[in-house]
C-alpha positions in Angstrom: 245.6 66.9 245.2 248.3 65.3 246.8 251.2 65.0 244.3 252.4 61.0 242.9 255.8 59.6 243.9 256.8 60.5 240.3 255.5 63.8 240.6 257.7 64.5 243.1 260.7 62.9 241.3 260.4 64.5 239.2 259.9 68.1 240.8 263.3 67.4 242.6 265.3 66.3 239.4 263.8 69.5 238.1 265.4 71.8 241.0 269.0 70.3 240.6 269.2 70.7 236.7 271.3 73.6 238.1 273.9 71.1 239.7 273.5 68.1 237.4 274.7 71.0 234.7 277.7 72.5 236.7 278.6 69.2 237.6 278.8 67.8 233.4 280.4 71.1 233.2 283.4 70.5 235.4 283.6 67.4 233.8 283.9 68.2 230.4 286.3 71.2 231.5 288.4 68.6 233.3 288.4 65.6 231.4 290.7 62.8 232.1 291.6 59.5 230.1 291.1 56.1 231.0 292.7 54.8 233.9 293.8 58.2 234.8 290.8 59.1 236.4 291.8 60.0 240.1 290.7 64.1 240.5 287.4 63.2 238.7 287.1 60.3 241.1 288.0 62.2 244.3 285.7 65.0 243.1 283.0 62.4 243.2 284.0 61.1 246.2 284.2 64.5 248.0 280.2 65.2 246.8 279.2 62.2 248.1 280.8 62.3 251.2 279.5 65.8 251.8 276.0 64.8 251.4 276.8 62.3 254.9 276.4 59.0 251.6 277.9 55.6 252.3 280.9 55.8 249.3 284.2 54.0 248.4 286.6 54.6 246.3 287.2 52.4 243.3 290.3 50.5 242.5 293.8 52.3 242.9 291.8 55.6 243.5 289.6 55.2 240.3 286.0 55.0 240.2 283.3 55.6 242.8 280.8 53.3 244.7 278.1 55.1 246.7 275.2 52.9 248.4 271.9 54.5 249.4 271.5 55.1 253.5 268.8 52.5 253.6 270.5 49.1 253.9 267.3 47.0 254.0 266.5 43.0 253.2 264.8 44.5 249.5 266.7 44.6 246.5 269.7 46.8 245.9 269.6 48.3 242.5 272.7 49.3 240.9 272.8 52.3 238.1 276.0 52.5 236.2 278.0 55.6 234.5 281.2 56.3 233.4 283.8 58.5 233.7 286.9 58.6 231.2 287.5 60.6 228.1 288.9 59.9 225.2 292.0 61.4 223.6 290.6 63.6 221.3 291.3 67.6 220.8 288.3 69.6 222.0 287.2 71.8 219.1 284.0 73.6 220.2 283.8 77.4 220.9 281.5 76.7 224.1 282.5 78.3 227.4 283.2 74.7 228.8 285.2 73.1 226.2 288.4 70.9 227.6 291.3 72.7 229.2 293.4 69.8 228.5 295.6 69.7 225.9 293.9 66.8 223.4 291.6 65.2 226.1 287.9 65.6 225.7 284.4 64.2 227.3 283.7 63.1 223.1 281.3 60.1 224.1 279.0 62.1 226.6 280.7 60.5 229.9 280.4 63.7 231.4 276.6 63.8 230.7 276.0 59.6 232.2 277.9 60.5 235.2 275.9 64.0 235.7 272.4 62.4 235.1 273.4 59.4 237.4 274.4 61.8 239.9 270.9 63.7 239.4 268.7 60.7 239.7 270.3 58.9 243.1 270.6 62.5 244.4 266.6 62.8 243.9 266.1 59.8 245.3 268.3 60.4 248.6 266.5 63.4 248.9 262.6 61.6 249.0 264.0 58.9 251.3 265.3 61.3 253.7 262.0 63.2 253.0 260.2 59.7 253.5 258.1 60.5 249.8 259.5 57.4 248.7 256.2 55.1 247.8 258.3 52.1 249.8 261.7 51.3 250.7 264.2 51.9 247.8 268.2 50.4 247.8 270.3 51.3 245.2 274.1 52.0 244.8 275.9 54.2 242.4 279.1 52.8 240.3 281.0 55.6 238.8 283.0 53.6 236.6 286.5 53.9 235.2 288.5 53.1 232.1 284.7 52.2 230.0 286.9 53.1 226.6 289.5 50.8 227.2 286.9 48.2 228.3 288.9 47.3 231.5 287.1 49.3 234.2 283.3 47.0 234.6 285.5 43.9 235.2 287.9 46.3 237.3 284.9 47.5 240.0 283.6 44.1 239.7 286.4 42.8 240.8 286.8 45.3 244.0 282.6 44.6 245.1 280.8 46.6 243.1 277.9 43.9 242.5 278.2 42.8 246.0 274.2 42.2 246.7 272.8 43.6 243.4 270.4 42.8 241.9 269.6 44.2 239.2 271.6 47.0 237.1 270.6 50.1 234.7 272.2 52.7 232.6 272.1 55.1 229.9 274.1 56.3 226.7 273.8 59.8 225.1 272.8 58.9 221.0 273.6 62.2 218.8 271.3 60.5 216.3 267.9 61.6 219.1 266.7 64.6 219.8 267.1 65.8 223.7 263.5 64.5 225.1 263.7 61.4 223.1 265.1 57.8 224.0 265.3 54.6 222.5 265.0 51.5 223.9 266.0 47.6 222.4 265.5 44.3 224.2 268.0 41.6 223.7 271.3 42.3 222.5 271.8 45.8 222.0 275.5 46.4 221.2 278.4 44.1 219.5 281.3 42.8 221.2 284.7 44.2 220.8 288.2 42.4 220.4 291.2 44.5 220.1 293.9 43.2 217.4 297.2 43.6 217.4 299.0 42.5 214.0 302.7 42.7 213.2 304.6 42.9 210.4 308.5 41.5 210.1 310.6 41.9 207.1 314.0 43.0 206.3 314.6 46.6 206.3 317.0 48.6 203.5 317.3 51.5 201.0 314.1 53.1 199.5 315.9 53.8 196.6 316.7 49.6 196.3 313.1 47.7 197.6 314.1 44.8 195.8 316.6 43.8 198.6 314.6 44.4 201.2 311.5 42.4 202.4 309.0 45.6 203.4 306.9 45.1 206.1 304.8 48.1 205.2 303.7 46.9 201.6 303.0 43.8 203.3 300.6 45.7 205.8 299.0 47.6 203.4 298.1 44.2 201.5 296.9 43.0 204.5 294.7 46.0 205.6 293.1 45.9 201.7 292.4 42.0 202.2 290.4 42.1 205.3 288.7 44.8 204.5 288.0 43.4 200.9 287.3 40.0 202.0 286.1 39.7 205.1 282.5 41.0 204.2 282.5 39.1 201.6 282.7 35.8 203.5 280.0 37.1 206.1 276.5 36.2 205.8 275.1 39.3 204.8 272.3 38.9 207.4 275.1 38.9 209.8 277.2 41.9 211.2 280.9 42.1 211.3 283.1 45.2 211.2 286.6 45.1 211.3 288.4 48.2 211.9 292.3 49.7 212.2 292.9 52.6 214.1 297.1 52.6 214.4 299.5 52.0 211.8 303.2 52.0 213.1 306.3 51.3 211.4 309.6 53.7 210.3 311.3 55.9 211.4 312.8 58.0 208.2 311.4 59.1 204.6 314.1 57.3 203.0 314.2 53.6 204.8 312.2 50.9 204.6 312.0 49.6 208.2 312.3 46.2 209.9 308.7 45.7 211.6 305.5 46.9 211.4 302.6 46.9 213.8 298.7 48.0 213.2 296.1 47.8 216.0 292.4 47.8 214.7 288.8 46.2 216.6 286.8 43.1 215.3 282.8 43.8 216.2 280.8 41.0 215.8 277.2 40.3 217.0 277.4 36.6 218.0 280.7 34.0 219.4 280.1 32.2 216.3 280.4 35.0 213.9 283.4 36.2 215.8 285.2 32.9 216.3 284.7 32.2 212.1 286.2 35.7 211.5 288.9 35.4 213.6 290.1 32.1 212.2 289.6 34.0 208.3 291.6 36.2 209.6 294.5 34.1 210.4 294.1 32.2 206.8 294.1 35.3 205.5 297.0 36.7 207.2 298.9 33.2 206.2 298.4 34.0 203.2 300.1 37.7 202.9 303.0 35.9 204.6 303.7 33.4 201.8 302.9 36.2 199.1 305.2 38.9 200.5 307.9 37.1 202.2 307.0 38.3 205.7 306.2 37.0 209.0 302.8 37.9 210.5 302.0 37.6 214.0 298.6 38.3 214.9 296.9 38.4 218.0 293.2 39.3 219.4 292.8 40.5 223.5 288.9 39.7 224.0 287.5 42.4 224.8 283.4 43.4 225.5 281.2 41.2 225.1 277.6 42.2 223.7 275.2 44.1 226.3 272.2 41.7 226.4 269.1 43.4 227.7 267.1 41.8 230.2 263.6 41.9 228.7 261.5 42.2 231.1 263.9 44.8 232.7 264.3 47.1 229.2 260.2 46.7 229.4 260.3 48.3 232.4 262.5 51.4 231.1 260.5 51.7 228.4 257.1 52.0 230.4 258.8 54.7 232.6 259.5 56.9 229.7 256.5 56.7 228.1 254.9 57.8 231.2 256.9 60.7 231.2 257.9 61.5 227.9 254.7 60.1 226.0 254.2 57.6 223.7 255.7 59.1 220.7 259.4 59.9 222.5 260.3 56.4 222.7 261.4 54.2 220.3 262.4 50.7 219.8 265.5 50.1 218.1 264.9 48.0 214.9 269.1 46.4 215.4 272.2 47.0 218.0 274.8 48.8 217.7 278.0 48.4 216.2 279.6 50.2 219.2 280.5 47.9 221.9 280.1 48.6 226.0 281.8 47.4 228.8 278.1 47.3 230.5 278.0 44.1 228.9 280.3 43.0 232.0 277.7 43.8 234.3 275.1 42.0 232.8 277.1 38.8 232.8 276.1 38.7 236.6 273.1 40.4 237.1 270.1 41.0 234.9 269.8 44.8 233.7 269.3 47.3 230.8 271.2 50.1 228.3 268.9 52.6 226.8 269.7 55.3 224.7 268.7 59.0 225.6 268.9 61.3 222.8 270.9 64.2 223.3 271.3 66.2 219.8 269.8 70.1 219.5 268.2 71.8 216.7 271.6 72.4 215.0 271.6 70.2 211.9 273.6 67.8 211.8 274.8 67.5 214.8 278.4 66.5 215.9 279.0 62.8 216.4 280.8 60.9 219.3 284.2 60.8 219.0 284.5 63.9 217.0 286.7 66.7 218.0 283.4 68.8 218.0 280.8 66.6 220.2 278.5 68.0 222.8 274.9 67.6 224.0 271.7 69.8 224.6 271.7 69.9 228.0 267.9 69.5 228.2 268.6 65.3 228.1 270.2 65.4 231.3 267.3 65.6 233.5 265.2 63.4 231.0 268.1 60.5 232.1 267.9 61.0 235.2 263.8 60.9 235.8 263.8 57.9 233.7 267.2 56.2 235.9 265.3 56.8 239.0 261.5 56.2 237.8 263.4 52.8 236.5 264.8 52.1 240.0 261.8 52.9 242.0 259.9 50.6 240.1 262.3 47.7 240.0 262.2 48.2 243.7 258.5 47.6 243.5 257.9 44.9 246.6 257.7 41.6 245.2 259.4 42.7 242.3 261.8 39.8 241.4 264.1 42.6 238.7 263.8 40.9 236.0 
């Protein structure tokens, strides 16, 4: 019996889990941060390049852009990964833990580049083999800088969606077992704006507060506020975290400093939520001022917006894994995330898809992302990469319109 087009997909895949696994390997032995991504990029490159591939470098030597050899009138369908790591100290006792000093793959970068890599490998290798059931375009983006949020609108700005059409991508969820995935249509993550707060008083003598005006009792009434009352004046069918991550201020045990500055996130599910927190924010920040004394400034960078996946797209995704993985693998997510994506840029110009491929092993529980002990069962990666290039295939499907 003459073997299906997904057959032999999938056969392929299953004869570079080898690579695909030296390749996350290297990765996560050699991470690098974001924006600083050049020998992970030229590494990238170099494969490519070997394998005779139409690639580019990204912007300023960051990021990779690799096209399939077919450059036909069909659609070209992008699939996404990214590269950076975060600065994190790698704790694990596995072989390939990080030999940089606190810089770690802790959000399974490693794994979407290596299972991107696996699945446009594949399907180079059946078009050169002509097993491909008709003619399939599609182009690689190796992204940068995905923590920072800057790199999707930096390779969109140097050409990466030149002629897509349509766009697809993965994230590893420690929550799934490895051979699961889940799937949600619609939006799928929050969006993300970074804000930056500070805190002026009058510096002076620990021992003598009363003739200072201190910035950092000030800060800490304004961290307890928003975190009291900002829930509070949120629909409670509606979802908004607010977060800080860096406190700053001092110098010296004994001296109450001049300024202050703390950098958190605001994660919101819809512009209105987030516009009505911001501005309660700002009343609420007001109102510290007049109580302590102090001058506020505070200041939001809008970051990601939401992913938003195309329907009809994220149907798609979902029928290719339940060919392969049956029906009881795949799951659809009952809400989005609170974690934000720069995908979201992507999908701002062309219609695509985020699913989630489950990547936790029998050890229970297992390590979340961003913790100094994160890593994956390596049995997900060629479960991504099937269902990345069962996904393309199909959206390349003549007379398919991608969406």
């Amino acid at each position: 019996m003459t073997a299906t087009w997904q057959q032999q997909l999938d056969a392929t895949i299953d004869r570079s889990v080898g690579e695909m696994v030296g390749l996350r390997r290297h990765l996560h032995r050699h991470p690098e941060p974001s924006g600083e991504e050049l020998q992970t990029s030229l590494h990238l490159y170099q494969l490519f390049s070997a394998a005779g591939l139409p690639v580019r470098m990204g912007p300023e030597g960051c990021g990779v852009v690799v096209d399939s050899r077919s450059q036909g009138s069909q659609q070209r369908i992008a699939v996404r990964a990214d590269c950076d790591a975060l600065r994190i100290q790698d704790e694990k006792p596995a072989e390939y833990h990080s030999r940089v000093p606190q810089v770690m793959h802790a959000c399974g970068h490693d794994v979407h580049t290596a299972t991107v890599y696996g699945a446009i490998s594949a399907l180079d290798q059946l078009e050169r083999a002509g097993e491909l059931p008709w003619p399939v375009t599609w182009r690689g983006i190796f992204q940068h800088a995905e923590e920072t949020s800057d790199g999707a609108a930096s390779m969109i700005r140097a050409g990466a969606l030149k002629d897509v059409d349509a766009i697809v991508a993965l994230h590893v969820d420690p929550t799934r077992p490895a051979g699961t995935i889940g799937v949600r249509p619609g939006v799928f993550t929050a969006s993300c704006d970074r804000m930056r707060v500070t805190v002026r008083g009058c510096g002076g003598h620990a021992a003598r507060p009363h003739e200072s005006v201190d910035p950092i009792a000030a800060a800490a009434q304004l961290i307890s506020t928003l975190y009291q009352f900002i829930p509070r004046a949120t629909d409670s069918q509606e979802s908004v975290v607010v977060s800080f991550g860096q406190i700053h201020g001092g110098l010296n045990a004994n001296v109450i400093p001049e300024e202050v500055l703390l950098e958190g996130t605001v994660r919101t599910l819809n512009r209105q939520v987030r516009e009505r927190t911001i501005a309660h924010i700002h009343r609420l920040a007001a109102g510290i001022e007049s109580v302590t004394g102090t001058k506020l400034n505070v200041a939001f960078d809008e970051g990601t917006a939401s992913v938003d996946n195309d329907p009809a797209i994220t149907a798609l995704v979902e029928r290719a894994a339940r060919e392969l993985l049956g029906e009881d693998k795949v799951t659809q997510m009952p809400r989005p995330s609170m974690g934000s994506e720069d995908f979201a840029a992507y999908l701002e110009h062309v219609p695509g898809s985020m699913f989630r491929l489950g990547c936790a092993g029998d050890r229970s529980p297992w390590p979340g992302l961003h913790t100094p002990t994160f890593d994956v069962d390596e049995k997900c990666l060629p479960v991504g990469a099937k269902i990345l290039a069962r996904t393309i295939v199909e959206l390349s499907r003549p007379g398919s319109t991608g969406r």
